[in-house]
C-alpha positions in Angstrom: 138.1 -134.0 78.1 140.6 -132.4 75.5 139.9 -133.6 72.0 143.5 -135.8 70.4 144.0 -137.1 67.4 144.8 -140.9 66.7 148.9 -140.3 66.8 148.5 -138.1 70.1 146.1 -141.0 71.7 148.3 -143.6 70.9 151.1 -141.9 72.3 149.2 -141.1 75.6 148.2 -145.0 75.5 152.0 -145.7 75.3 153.1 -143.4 77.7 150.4 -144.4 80.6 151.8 -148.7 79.8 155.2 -147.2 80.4 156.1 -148.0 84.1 158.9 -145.4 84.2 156.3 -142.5 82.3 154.4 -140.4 85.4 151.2 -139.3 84.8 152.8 -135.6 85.5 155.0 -136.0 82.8 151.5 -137.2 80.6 150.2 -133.6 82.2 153.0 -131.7 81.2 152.6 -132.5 77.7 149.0 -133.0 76.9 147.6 -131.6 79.7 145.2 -134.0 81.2 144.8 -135.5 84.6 144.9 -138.6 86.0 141.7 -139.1 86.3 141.3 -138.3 82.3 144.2 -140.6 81.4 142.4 -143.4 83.0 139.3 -142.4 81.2 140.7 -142.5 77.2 142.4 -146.1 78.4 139.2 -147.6 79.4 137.7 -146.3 76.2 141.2 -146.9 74.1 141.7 -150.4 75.7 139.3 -153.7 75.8 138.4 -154.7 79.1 140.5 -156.7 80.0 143.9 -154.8 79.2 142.2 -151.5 80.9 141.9 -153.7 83.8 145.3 -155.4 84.0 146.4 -152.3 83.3 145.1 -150.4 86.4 145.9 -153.2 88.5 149.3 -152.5 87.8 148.8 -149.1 88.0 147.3 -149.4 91.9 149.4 -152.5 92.9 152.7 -150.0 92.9 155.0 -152.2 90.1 155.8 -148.6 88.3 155.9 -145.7 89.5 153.7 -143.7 88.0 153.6 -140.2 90.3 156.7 -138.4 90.1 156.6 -138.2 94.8 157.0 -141.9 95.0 159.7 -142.3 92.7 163.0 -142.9 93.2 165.2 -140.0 91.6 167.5 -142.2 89.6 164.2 -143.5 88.2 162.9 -140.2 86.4 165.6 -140.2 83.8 165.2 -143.5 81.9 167.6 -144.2 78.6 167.5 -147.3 76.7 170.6 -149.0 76.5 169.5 -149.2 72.4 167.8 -145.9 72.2 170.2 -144.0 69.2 171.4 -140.2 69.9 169.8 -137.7 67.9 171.5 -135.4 66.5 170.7 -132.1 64.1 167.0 -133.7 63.8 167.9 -137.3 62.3 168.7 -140.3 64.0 171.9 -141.9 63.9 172.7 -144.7 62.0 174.4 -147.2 62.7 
């Protein structure tokens, strides 16, 4: 397994919770597997999130490989998420 740092496990952490993230869009930026995902959550997570977490994972609420999706689905925008814009964040 790839060695992160704190920020880039957190972030993996945060994308794998996402319903919406895939785990090929977790491979196409860090470049890890499913499989290897699932391993730094059971070490990231306690027990009993890792395992409420893959039961959500395998029970099919999200969508979490890109085939099974539906293709409205992929693109995801928060209704509250600000535009960016020349590198800073739009205020409001």
């Amino acid at each position: 397994m790839k060695y992160f740092n704190d920020s880039e496990k957190d972030r993996i952490v945060e994308m794998a919770w996402e319903d919406r993230t895939t785990f090929d869009a977790i491979k196409a930026q860090f470049g890890i597997s499913q499989g290897e995902v699932e391993k730094l959550m059971r070490k990231e997570l306690k027990f009993s999130s890792f395992k409420r977490w893959r039961k959500r994972v395998s029970s099919g609420v999200g969508v979490k490989h890109e085939f099974k999706a539906n293709p409205d689905m992929l693109r995801f925008k928060c209704s509250r998420q600000r535009t960016v814009s020349m590198n800073k964040i739009s205020k409001r």
